[in-house]
Structures are given as structure tokens and as C-alpha cells.
Steps between C-alpha positions, in 0.01 A plus 500: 500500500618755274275780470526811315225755561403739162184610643439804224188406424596439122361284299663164416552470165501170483185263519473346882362203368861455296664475864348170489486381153879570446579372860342177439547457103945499693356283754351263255798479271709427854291247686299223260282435772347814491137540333301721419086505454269750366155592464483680143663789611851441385459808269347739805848400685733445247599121574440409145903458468500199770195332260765586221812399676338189725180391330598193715474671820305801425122412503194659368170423697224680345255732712491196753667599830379225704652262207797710489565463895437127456788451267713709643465274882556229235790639349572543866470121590773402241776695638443839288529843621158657402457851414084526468410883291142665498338815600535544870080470481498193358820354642372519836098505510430299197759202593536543880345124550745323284800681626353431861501170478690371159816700638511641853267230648732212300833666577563645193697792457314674179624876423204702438523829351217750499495840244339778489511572905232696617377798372782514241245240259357821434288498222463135491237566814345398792480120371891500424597727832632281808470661815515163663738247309742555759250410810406176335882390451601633869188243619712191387701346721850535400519775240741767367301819424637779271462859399860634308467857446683501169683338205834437716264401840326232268818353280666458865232335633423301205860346515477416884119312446673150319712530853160421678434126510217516853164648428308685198619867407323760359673807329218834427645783268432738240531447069610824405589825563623547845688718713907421561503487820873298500829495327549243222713181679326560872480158663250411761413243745164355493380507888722789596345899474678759380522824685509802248540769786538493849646739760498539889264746503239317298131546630316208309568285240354399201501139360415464144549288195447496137398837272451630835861522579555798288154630668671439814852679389270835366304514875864462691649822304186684567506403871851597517433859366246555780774371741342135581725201489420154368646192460392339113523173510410239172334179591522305193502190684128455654499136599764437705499888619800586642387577843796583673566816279127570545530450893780727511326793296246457759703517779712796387222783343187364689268537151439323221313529157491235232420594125408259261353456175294257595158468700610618929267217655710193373874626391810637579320748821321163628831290485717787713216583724458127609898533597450786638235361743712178569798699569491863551170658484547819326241815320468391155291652223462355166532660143334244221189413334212550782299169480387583141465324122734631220348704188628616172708765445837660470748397749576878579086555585514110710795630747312807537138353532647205768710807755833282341716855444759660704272735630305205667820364622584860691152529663449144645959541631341820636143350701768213620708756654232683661376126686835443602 
């Protein structure tokens, strides 16, 4: 990996959802084997260049997910490698079946991506909100699970996922405005986490992906100005977790706390707590979406209506220490 933290809580001012259009539209021109499928949304994501550069290999489905999954495990079949677009909602609850059984059942490896993460579809609402996209893909056997934190996080990944030839991925992340969290060029490693901060002296850590690794970065500098150490670390990579960096954490500050942008009973907190009970039982308290449907409104007024701010992040590091 080659990482470079920014973490200035600036806004990007490029689109996230470029990270992948531009990644794959150089993929594309690259590998001929490469495909991609939509589900009238090109515009909302700005693929429309691979319709215009590939109109062989760049495919418009209609509002018809479970069609759109079918073609792409077809696709699949012949040898292609499938990149399947629609709104995390829809790309997960409305088409789970056929990518069950058309693609991870059949041993197809079909690249699902899934926008608007969480709380950040905003004012597209509770209908358009998943909280749970990411529990339905870590329930197949076999799957890659994803949550990039920005424009860099998602081009690298994007440029690993044709590298994956076992299993169904799916890739959650954000359209638009987000916060930078690294340097333009940062390479990562799908399956690996990447520790932000760490120190001898830390007292907990916190394990975190997606818009809430900036969250994550805010809560660390206002533990350290009260004299608490943490250790950050950003688990992009939810399926396979990398459990020996989570293990170690354990082992070495004795507290955990998880913060995620998605709902706390199914995600990121389930998938390190069931490590943590196979391999070092450790205090953990969980910062995310408490069992609860999504709504409309600004993403600012979401994060602060679901406890998914810094300030959330500092109490729950705080309760962990205190059950230590």
C-alpha cells in the first residue's frame, strides 16, 4: 500500500463518483473484456462516456435491477468482467435473488456497485437510504464487501476488483461531495486495514470505514486534546476483514468502537465483534445507525439525527474505556 493521509476535513473537489467513472472508462479502454451495465442512472454517476466510448460493452438496463443482475451473470458466463451500477437500495434489496443465485450461487464473479451509501442519499429518502445493502452482500458465501472513504479509496479499489475472479463483490460509496480524506495517487489493498494513528499508549481503538473515516479522524484530535490515545484504523475491506490487524488492536488497547454509516445490527460492528468473540473477546461499543429506517433530509441533519458525528465517536471510545 501506499497511503497518504490529508485528513483536513476539506472538501474534495472533485465528484467521488468520478473515482470510478474515470477509473473504469481507463480500465475499459485497457482490458476489452471489461463491461459495464446500468440501470438508467448513467447520468446520476457520470458513466455516460463508457455508453459513448463502448456502446458495445457499456449497457443500459432500464429501471429493471433484477434484469440488470441477470445480464450481467450472463455477461459473466461468456468470459466478461462485469461491472453491475444502481443505487445501493436497489442494487442490493431489489436484485438480491438474481445475484444470489444467477452469480454467487453459479460461480460468477459479477462486480456490483452500490451509490448513494447510507445516509449520504439524503434527500432521495427513506426508500433510496441503505442501511442494510452491505448485510445482504456479507450473507453470500464468497463475497468482497466495500466501503472506500473517498475518490482515491474508490479509484484504487475499483482497479484491484477485475483482479478478483472467486466470488461476487460489492463496492458502497458516495456520488458527490465528500470529504478528502487521502492524497491523490494513494494505493490500497483490498483485504488489508489501514491504520491512520496508533501509538503505545493507545487506550481503545476505533475501526471505521467510509464518510465515517473523517468522523473518526475529528473524534481522535478531540480525544487527544483531553489526553486520551486511540488507535484509527479504516476498514474498507468488510468481507474478508482483516482480522489479524483487528486481533492485534484488541490485544494491545483492550477497547474497541466501530463507526459506520450503516445500520450497527448487521455491518461493519457485527463483522469485528464476531472476530472478536472467535478470537479475542474484547469491550466493544458501536457508533452507526441504531436498528432504524432512513428519512429525508440533508446529509448534515442525517449524521446528526443517526449519533454518526465525532462527538458520538468520543463518547462511545470513552464508555469503552470505562468497561475495560
Amino acid at each position: 500500500m501506499n497511503v497518504k493521509l490529508i485528513g483536513k476535513h476539506e472538501k474534495d473537489s472533485r465528484a467521488c463518483r468520478d473515482g470510478l467513472a474515470l477509473t473504469l472508462d481507463e480500465m475499459m479502454a485497457q482490458d476489452k473484456s471489461i463491461c459495464y451495465v446500468d440501470c438508467d442512472l448513467m447520468g446520476c454517476i457520470n458513466t455516460k462516456r463508457l455508453r459513448e466510448h463502448y456502446p458495445d460493452r457499456a449497457f443500459e438496463a432500464g429501471i429493471a435491477e433484477g434484469n440488470a443482475a441477470g445480464v450481467s451473470a450472463g455477461l459473466a458466463a461468456t468470459g466478461k468482467k462485469v461491472f453491475f451500477h444502481s443505487f445501493g437500495t436497489f442494487s442490493s434489496r431489489r436484485c438480491y435473488d438474481q445475484i444470489y443465485m444467477s452469480a454467487a450461487y453459479a460461480g460468477l464473479t459479477v462486480h456490483v456497485l452500490g451509490s448513494d451509501a447510507g445516509v449520504t442519499a439524503a434527500f432521495n429518502g427513506g426508500t433510496h437510504m441503505p442501511l442494510e445493502d452491505a448485510a445482504m452482500y456479507l450473507s453470500i458465501p464468497e463475497t468482497t464487501v466495500l466501503d472506500p472513504a473517498d475518490y482515491d479509496q474508490l479509484a484504487s479499489i475499483t482497479r484491484q476488483l477485475v483482479n478478483i475472479d472467486k466470488g461476487v463483490t460489492y463496492t458502497r460509496f458516495v456520488r458527490k461531495g465528500i470529504i478528502q480524506v487521502y492524497g491523490e495517487g494513494s494505493e490500497f489493498e483490498i483485504g488489508k486495514g489501514v491504520v491512520l494513528h496508533e501509538s503505545d499508549k493507545d487506550q481503545a481503538t476505533i475501526i471505521t470505514s467510509g464518510i465515517m473515516v473523517d468522523e473518526s479522524l475529528k473524534a481522535y484530535e478531540a480525544l487527544q486534546a483531553e489526553g486520551i490515545s486511540v488507535r484509527v484504523i479504516d476498514m474498507f475491506t468488510w468481507k474478508p476483514l482483516d482480522e489479524e490487524l483487528v486481533v492485534k488492536a484488541a490485544k494491545e488497547t483492550g477497547a474497541i468502537v466501530t463507526a459506520e454509516n450503516h445500520n450497527v445490527t448487521c455491518g461493519l460492528g457485527s463483522v469485528v465483534a464476531n472476530c472478536l468473540s472467535r478470537n479475542a473477546p474484547t469491550v466493544q461499543e458501536f457508533v452507526g445507525v441504531q436498528d432504524q429506517f432512513g428519512q429525508v433530509g440533508p446529509q448534515d441533519f442525517l449524521m446528526d439525527e443517526y449519533g454518526l458525528r465525532a462527538a458520538n465517536i468520543v463518547a462511545a471510545v470513552k464508555k469503552a474505556i470505562a468497561r475495560k
